[in-house]
N, C-alpha and C positions, 0 to 999 in steps of 0.2 A: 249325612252319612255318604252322600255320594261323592267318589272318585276319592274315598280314604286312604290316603299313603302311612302306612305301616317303615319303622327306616331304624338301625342301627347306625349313630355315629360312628364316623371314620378312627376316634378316640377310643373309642369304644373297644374294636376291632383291631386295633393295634395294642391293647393290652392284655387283649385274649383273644389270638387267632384263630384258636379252633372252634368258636361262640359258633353256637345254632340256636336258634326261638324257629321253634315254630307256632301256629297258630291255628284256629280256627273263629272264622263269622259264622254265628247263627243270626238270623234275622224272622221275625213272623213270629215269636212264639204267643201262645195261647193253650194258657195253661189253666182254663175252665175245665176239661176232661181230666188235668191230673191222674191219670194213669202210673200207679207210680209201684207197682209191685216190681218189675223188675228192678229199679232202684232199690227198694228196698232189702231185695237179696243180694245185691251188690255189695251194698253198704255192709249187710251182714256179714260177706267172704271176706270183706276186706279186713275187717275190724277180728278176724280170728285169726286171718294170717297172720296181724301184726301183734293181738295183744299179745304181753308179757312173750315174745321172741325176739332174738337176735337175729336179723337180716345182713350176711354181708355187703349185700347190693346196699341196704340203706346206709350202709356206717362208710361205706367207699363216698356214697352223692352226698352224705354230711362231711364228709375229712375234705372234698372239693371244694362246698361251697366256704367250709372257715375258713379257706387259704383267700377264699377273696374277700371274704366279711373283712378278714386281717389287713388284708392292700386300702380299704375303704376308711380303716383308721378306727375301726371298732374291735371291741371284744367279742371275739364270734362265739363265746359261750352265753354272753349274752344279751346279743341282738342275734336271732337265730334267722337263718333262712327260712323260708313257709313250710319247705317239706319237714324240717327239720323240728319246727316247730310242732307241726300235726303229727309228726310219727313221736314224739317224745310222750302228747299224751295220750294216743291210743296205746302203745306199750304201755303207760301207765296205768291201763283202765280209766281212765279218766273219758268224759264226753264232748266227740268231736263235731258229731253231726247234728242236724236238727235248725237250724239258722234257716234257709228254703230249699226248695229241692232241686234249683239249679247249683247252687252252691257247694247242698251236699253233695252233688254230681260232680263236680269235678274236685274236691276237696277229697272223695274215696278214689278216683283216676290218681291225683296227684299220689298219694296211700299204698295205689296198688304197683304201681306201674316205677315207684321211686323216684319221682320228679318233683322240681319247683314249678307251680300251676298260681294265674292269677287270671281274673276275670273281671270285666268291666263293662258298665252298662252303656251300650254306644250312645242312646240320646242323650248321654250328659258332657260329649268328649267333643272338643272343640277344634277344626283342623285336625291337623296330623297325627301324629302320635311318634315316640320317637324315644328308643333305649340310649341316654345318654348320659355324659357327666353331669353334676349338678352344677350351680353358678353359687357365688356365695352370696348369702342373704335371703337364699330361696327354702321355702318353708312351706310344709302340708299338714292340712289338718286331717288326722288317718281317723278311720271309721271309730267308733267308741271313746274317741278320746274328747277332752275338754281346754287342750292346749296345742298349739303345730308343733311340728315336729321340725326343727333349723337342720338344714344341710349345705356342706359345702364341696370342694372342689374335687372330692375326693372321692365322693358319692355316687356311686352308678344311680338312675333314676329313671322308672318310666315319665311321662309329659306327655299332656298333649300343647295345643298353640298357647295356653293360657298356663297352662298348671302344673304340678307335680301329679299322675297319678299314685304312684308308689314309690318311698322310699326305702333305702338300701336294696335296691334292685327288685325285691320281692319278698321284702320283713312285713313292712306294711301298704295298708288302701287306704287312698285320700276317702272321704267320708262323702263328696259328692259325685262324686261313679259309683257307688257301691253294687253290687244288683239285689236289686230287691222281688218284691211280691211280682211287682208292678212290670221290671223289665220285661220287655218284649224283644229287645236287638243287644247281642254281646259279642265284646270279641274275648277269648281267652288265649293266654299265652303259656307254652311250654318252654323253659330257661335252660339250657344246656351250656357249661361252660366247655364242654368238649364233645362235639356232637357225632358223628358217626353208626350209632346204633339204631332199633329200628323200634327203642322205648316211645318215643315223642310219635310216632305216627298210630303207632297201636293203643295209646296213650287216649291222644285223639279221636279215633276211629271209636272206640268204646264210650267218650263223651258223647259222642256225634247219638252213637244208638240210644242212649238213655236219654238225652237231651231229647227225642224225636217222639219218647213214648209222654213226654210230659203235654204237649200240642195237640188242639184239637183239630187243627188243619196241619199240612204240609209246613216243614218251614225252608227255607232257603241256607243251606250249607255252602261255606266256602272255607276249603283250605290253604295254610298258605307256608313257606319256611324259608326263615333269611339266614345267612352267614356270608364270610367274607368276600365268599362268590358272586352272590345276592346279595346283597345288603337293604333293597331296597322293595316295597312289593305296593302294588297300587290295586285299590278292590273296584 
């Protein structure tokens, strides 16, 4: 993990200029104390805000991200974006949380806050990491599934030096980063295809706090946000 460069290709950024990710490293965690009541009242607000209501904040960052699911060459009704995907079935009543309690930590942020949120367990990511087009013939085996998922030229894609982390920019997780029980070091990312607003850091900033009640020591925070200014950030 040391000297991780985080990087948005120059591709990238010329077909969506206003693109902002931001991020955040946690490192150290230790989650034998499990302290998890505030989370769990999180989870609660969140899951009232959204059952069975109409959000116009959320149906504006769904109408965004199908405009580029569409560019990517897919049906964006169905290959959904992450947020898009989670807010369909907590509106539905359906159940979103319960997977671990880092996960449900930033799956109710992603919920509350209207964003696309993905998370990745840093000892499995190899070099760099890097929001870029796909190559053809490149293929990820996402979490649950039993076959990879083929993508091509068209395909926005997180990567690290070896792999696809995610495809269709933030549909799905390759199945060997996932974070689990076990993580101890993560980075998660916040996707904005038009960024300007002060969603993604308050977004963050409320990860950060619930992330911190799950640890029985101290852990080590770093944030971080690229766009076409930044494009590139080294930890």
């Amino acid at each position: 993990m040391a000297n991780l460069e985080i990087a948005i290709s120059d591709k990238v950024l010329a077909s969506y200029p206003g693109l902002t990710i931001s991020g955040l490293v946690v490192k150290g965690i230790d989650r034998t104390a499990d302290q998890s009541e505030e989370l769990e009242r999180y989870l609660n607000r969140t899951i009232d805000e959204h059952e069975n209501t109409d959000s116009p904040l959320a149906k504006s960052e769904i109408q965004s991200w199908r405009s580029v699911y569409s560019d990517m060459g897919v049906k964006p009704s169905k290959v959904l974006c992450s947020f898009e995907s989670l807010y369909k079935r907590v509106s539905k009543g359906k159940k979103v949380f319960g997977i671990n309690k880092l996960v449900d930590a930033y799956n109710a942020v992603s919920l509350r806050h209207c964003l696309c949120m993905g998370g990745y367990d840093l000892d499995n990511i190899t070099g760099s990491i890097s929001l870029r087009y796909g190559r053809k013939g490149e293929e990820m085996l996402p979490i649950g599934g039993d076959k990879p998922i083929q993508i091509d030229e068209k395909v926005v894609a997180y990567s690290d030096a070896t792999s696809i982390l995610c495809v269709y920019w933030n549909h799905r997780d390759a199945d060997h980063t996932q974070i689990t029980n076990k993580t101890k070091n993560v980075v998660f990312f916040v996707d904005q295809i038009q960024g300007g607003d002060n969603r993604a850091e308050l977004a963050l900033t409320d990860l950060s706090k619930l992330i911190s009640r799950f640890s029985k020591n101290d852990v080590a925070i770093d944030f971080f946000s690229l766009d076409k200014q930044k494009p590139m950030y080294q930890l």
